[in-house]
C-alpha positions as CSV (number, residue, x, y, z in Angstrom):
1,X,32.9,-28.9,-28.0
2,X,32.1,-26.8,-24.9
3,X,34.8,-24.0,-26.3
4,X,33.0,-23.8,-29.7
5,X,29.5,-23.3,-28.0
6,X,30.8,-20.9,-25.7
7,X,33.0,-18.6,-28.5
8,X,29.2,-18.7,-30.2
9,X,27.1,-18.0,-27.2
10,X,29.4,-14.7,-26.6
11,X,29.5,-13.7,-30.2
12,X,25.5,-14.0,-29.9
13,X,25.2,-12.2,-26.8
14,X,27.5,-9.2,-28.2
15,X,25.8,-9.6,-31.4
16,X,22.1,-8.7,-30.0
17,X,23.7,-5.9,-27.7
18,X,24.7,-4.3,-31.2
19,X,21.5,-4.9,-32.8
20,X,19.4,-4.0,-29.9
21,X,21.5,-0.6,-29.5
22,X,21.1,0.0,-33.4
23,X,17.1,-0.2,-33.4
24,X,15.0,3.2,-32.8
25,X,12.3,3.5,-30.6
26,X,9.0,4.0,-31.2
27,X,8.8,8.3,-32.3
28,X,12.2,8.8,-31.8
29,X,14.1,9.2,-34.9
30,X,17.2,8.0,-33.7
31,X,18.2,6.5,-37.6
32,X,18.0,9.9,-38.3
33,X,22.3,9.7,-36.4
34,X,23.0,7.2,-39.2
35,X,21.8,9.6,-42.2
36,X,19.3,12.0,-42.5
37,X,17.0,10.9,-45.8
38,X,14.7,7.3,-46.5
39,X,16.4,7.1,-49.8
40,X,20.0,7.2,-48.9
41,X,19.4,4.4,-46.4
42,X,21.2,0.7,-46.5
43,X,18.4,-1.0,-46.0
44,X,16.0,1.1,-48.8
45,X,13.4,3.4,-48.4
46,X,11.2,1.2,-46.1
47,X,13.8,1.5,-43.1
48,X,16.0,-1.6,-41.4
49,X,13.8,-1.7,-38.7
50,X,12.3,-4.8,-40.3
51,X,15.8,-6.4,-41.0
52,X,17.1,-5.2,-37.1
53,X,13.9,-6.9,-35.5
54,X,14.2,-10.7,-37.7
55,X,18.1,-10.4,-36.9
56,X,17.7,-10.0,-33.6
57,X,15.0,-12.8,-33.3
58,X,17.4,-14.8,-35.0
59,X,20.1,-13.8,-32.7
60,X,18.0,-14.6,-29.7
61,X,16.6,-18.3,-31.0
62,X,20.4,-18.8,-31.2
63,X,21.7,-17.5,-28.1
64,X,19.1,-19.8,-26.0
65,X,19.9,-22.7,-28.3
66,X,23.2,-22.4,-26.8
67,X,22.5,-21.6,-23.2
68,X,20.7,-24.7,-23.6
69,X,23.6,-26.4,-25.6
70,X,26.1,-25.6,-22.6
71,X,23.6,-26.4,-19.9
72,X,23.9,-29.7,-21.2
73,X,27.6,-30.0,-21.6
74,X,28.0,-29.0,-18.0
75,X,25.6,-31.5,-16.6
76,X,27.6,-34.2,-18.7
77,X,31.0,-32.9,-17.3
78,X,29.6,-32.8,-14.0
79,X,30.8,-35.8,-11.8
80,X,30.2,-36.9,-8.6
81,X,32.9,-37.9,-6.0
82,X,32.1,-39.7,-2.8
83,X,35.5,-38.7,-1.1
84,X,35.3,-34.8,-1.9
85,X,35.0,-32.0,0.9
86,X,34.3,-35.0,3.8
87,X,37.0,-34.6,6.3
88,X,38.5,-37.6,7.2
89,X,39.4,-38.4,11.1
90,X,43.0,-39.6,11.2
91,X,44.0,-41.5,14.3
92,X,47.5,-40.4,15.8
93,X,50.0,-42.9,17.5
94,X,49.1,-44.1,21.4
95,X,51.4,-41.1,23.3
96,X,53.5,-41.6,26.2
97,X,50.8,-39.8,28.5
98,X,48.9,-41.7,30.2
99,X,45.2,-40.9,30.6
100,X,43.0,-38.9,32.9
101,X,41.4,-41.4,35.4
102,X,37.4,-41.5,35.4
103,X,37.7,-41.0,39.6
104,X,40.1,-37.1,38.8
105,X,37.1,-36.4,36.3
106,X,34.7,-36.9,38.9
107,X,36.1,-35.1,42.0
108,X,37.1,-31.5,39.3
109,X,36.3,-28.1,39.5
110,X,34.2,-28.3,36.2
111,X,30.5,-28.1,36.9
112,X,28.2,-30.6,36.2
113,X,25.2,-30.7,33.5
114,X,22.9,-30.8,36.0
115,X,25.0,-27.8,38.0
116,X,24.6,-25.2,35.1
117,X,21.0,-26.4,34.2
118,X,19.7,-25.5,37.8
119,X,21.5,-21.9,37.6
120,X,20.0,-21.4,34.3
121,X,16.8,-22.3,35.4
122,X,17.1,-20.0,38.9
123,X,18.6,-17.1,36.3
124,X,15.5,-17.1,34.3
125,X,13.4,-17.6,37.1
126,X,14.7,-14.7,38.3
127,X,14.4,-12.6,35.0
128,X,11.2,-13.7,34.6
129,X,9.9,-12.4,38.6
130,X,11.7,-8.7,37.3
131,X,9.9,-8.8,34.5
132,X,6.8,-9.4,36.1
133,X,7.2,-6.6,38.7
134,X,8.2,-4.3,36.3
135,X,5.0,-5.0,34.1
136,X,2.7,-5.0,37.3
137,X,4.8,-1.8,38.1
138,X,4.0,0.0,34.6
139,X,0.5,-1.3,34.8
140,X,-0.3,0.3,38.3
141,X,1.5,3.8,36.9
142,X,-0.4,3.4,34.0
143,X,-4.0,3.0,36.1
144,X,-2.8,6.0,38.4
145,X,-2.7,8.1,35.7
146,X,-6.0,7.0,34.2
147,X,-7.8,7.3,37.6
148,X,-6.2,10.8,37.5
149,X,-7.6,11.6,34.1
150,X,-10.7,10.2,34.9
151,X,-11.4,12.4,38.0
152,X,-10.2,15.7,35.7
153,X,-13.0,14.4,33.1
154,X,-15.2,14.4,36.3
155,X,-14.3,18.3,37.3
156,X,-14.0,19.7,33.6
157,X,-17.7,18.0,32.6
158,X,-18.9,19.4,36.3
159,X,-18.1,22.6,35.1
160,X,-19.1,22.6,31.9
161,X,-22.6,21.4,32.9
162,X,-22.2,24.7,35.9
163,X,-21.2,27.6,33.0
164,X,-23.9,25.8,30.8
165,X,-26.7,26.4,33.3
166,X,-25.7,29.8,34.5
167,X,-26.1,30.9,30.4
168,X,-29.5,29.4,30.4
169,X,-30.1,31.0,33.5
170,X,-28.8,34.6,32.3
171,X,-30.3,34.1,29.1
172,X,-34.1,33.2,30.4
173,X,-36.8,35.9,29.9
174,X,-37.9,37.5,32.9
């Protein structure tokens, strides 16, 4: 059943790209490529613009009848298995080799949790007291220069307020 609604659903779908490639736009005579007057038309003298548009509203209604009609079939063909894609643990044979003792664990190289946890925390400790002094670093730089910008302010407006009274002063009556 799902074969017959698929063969369908494609002949639909190639069947509205032909249809929709055969229609002319609005002001473009493009029917004009299929012969040039009304009267010597297939369709008559009125066009087949009418006949394209209700054939390819048919074609449509149909090809979302059977997207619908295989949505369905899928979901109905669609099982569900407990077992699938879960790995299973399988359990090997007891070996010859005996195990590690708890006491050789204990006294190894490895570190412990709490080992790497405190040199984590002294690392970012760390990281964090860099980054603060290079912040406090770029802050002072940055009030330096402001200062500095401040005190040229200071002098340019001095002297613009100097050369502002000597003009008044050249330029008073006498």
């Amino acid at each position: 059943m799902d074969k017959i609604i698929l063969i369908v659903h494609m002949l639909t779908a190639l069947g509205i790209i032909g249809l929709i490639l055969l229609q002319q736009g609005k002001g473009a005579e493009a029917g004009a490529s299929f012969g040039g007057g009304a009267s010597q038309t297939v369709f008559g003298s009125s066009g087949g613009g009418n006949f394209f548009t209700r054939a390819t509203a048919i074609l449509a209604t149909v090809f979302f009848v059977t997207s619908f009609g295989l949505a369905i079939v899928a979901k109905q063909n669609a099982g569900v298995s407990v077992d699938d894609g879960i790995p299973t643990l399988q359990v090997e044979p007891e070996s010859d080799i005996p195990a590690a003792a708890s006491d050789a664990i204990s006294d190894s190289d490895l570190p412990s949790l709490q080992d790497v946890a405190d040199e984590a925390a002294a690392t970012t400790e760390a990281a964090a007291d860099d980054i603060s002094d290079a912040a406090n670093a770029v802050l002072d730089q940055a009030a330096e220069s402001a200062e500095a910008a401040a005190q040229d302010l200071q002098e340019n407006a001095a002297e613009a307020v100097e050369a502002a009274e000597q003009k008044i002063e050249e330029n008073k009556p006498q």
